[in-house]
C-alpha positions in Angstrom: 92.9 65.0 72.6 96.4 63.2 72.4 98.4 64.8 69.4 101.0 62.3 68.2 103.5 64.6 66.7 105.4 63.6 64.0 104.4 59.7 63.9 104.4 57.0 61.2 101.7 54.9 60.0 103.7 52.1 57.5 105.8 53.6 55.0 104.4 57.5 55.4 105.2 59.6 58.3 102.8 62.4 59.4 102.9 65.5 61.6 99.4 65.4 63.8 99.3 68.6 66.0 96.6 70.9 67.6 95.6 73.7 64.9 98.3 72.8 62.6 97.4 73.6 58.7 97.6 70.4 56.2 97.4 70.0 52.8 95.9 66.1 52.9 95.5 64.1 49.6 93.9 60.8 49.8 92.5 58.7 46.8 90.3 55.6 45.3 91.4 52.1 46.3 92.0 51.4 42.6 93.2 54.9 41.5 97.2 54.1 41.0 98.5 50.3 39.6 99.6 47.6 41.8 103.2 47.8 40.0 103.0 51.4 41.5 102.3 50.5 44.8 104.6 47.9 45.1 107.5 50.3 44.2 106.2 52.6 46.4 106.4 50.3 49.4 109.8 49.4 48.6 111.1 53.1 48.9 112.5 54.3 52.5 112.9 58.0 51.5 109.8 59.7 50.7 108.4 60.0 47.0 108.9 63.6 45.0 104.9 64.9 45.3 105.5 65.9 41.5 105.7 62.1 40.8 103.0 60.5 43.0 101.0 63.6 41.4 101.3 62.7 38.0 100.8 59.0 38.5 97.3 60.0 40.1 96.6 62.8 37.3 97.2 60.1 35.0 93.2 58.7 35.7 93.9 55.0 36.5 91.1 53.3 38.2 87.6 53.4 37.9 87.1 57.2 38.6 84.3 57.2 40.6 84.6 60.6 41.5 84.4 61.9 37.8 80.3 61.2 37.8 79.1 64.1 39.6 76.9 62.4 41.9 79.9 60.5 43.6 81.6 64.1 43.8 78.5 65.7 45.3 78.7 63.5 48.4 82.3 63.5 48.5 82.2 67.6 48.3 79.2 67.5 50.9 81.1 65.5 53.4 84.0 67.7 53.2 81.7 70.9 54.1 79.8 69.3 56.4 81.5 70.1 59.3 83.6 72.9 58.1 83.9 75.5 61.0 82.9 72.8 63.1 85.7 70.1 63.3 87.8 72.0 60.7 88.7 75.2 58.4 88.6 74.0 55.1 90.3 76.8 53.1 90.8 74.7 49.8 89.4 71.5 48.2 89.3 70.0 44.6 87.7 66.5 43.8 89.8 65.1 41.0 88.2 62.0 39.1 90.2 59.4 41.2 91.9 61.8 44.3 90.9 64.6 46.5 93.3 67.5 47.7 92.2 69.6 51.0 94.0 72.3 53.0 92.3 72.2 56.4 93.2 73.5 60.3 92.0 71.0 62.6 90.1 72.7 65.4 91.7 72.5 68.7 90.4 69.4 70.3 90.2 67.1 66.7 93.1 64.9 65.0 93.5 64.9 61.9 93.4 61.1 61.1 90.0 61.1 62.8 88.7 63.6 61.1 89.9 61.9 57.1 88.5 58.9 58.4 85.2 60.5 59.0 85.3 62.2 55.3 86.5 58.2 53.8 84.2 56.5 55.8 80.9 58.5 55.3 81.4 59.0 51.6 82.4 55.5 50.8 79.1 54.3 52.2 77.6 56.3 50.1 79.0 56.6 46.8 79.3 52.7 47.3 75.5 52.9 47.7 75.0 55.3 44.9 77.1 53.0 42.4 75.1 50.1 43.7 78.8 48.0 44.6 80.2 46.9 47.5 84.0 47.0 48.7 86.8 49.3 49.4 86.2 52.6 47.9 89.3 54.5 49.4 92.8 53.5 50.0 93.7 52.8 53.4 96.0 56.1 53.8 96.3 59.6 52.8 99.3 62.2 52.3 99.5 64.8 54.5 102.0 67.8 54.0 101.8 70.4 57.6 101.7 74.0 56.1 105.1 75.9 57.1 104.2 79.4 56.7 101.7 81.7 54.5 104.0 81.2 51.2 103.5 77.6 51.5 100.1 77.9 52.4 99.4 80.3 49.1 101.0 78.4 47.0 98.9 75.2 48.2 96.2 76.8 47.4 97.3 77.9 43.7 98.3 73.9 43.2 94.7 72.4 44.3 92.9 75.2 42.1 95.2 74.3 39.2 95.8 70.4 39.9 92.6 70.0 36.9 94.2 72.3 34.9 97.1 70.6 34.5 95.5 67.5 33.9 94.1 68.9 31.1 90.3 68.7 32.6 90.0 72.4 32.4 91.7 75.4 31.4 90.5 78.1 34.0 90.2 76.8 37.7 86.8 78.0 38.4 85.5 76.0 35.5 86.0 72.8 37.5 82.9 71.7 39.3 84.5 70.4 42.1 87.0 73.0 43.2 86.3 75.7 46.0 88.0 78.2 42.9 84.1 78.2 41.5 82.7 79.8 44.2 85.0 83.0 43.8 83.9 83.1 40.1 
């Protein structure tokens, strides 16, 4: 496996390294406006997560992923290969974005393994809602985790991120969060 190191793909740059731990967000083709996206491309500095997180908490798009059919395959393709390609220690499916704190195994990239999680359940949610088009946007965030402080406190903001979007008020009540299974 060729790791790229710290590497850019456009406008975001990403840090791609054998069994490194990444918080990875990745959303809906329609889940923030156009006007959005255009000031985001316009930007050379990278944008403050609390601001890119409360234009995707805000619930523009279609919100597939809010009908829990569409979040069943999202959530199955993300444990699929747990253990196998990946440690997935965290996950919540939002209605329009999906946060994940995974370790890559040693021989698989990161991007290949997103693309497998986009890919598979775009097919089928697209199937599911009987449409046909992009599902995903092109790209995802990634964030490499620096050390167990960062990595905790990861894991506090993906159980909470429905809390405070006001979806829930206890993390575990979400259906869609690995915070259930501890309940």
């Amino acid at each position: 496996m060729n790791h790229k190191g710290w590497h850019s793909r456009g406008y975001l740059p990403h840090f791609d390294s054998a069994e490194t731990i990444q918080f990875v967000t990745f959303r809906l083709a329609d889940s923030l406006p156009a006007e959005a996206i255009e000031k985001m491309k316009l930007i050379t500095a990278p944008i403050p997560d609390a601001d890119r997180d409360a234009l995707l908490d805000a619930g523009h798009g279609a919100c597939w992923l809010k009908e829990d059919a569409v979040a069943r395959i999202v959530e199955d393709a993300l444990l699929r290969f747990d253990g196998v390609r990946y440690r997935l220690f965290a996950w919540t499916i939002m209605p329009n974005h999906v946060h994940t704190l995974i370790e890559p195994k040693p021989n698989q990239v990161l991007g290949k393994i997103v693309s497998s999680w986009k890919r598979f359940s775009a097919r089928m949610a697209n199937r599911h809602l009987r449409r046909s088009g992009p599902f995903w946007q092109d790209d995802y965030w990634d964030t490499y985790i620096r050390n167990e402080r960062h990595f905790l406190s990861t894991i506090s903001y993906i159980e909470h991120n429905a809390v405070k979007a006001g979806l829930v008020s206890d993390p575990a009540s979400w259906p869609w969060c690995h915070a259930r299974f501890r309940s």
